[in-house]
C-alpha positions as CSV (number, residue, x, y, z in Angstrom):
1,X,-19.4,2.4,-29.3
2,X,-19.5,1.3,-25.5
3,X,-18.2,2.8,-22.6
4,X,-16.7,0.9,-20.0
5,X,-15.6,1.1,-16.3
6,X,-11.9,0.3,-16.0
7,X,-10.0,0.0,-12.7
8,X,-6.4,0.7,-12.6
9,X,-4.6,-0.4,-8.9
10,X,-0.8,0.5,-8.0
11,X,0.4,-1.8,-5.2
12,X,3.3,-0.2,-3.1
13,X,5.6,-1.9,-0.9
14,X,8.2,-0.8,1.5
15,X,10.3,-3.3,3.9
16,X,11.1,-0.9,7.4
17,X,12.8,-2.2,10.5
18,X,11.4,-1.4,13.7
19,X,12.2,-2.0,17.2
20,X,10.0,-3.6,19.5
21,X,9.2,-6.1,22.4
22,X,7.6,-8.3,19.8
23,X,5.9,-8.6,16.4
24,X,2.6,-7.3,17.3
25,X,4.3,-4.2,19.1
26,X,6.3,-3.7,15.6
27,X,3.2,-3.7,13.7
28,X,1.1,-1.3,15.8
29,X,4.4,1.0,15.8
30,X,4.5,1.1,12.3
31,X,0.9,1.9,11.6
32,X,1.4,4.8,14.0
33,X,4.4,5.8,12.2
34,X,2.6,5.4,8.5
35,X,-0.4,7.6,10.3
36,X,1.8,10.5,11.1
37,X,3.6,10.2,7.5
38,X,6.6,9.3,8.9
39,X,6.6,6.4,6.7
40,X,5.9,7.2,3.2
41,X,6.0,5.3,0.0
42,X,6.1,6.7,-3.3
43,X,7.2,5.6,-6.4
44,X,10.9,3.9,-5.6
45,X,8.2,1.1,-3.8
46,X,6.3,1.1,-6.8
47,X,5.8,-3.3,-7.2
48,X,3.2,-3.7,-10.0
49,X,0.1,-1.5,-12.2
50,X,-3.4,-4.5,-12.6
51,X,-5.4,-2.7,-15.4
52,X,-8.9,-4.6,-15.5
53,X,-12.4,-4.2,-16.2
54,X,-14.6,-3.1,-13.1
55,X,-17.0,-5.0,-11.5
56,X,-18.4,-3.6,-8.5
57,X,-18.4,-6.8,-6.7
């Protein structure tokens, strides 16, 4: 019997409105927010499981 590597990936998602002068503002706004966990996503943002072999590629 083998053994393999197998690599398992959650991708989250999470639509937020922000304030701000303009898109770029926004964005930097809500990377400061997800830094400080005020922005959190857990498993209601839960959008799909890959299960794959790994390559380390």
């Amino acid at each position: 019997m083998e053994t393999f590597e197998i690599e398992i990936q959650e991708f989250l998602s999470k639509v937020i409105e922000i304030q701000a002068d303009n898109s770029a503002d926004a964005i930097l706004k809500a990377r400061e927010m997800y830094r400080k966990e005020e922005i959190v996503l857990d498993w209601k943002d839960h959008l799909k499981t890959e299960i794959k072999e790994y390559t380390n590629e």
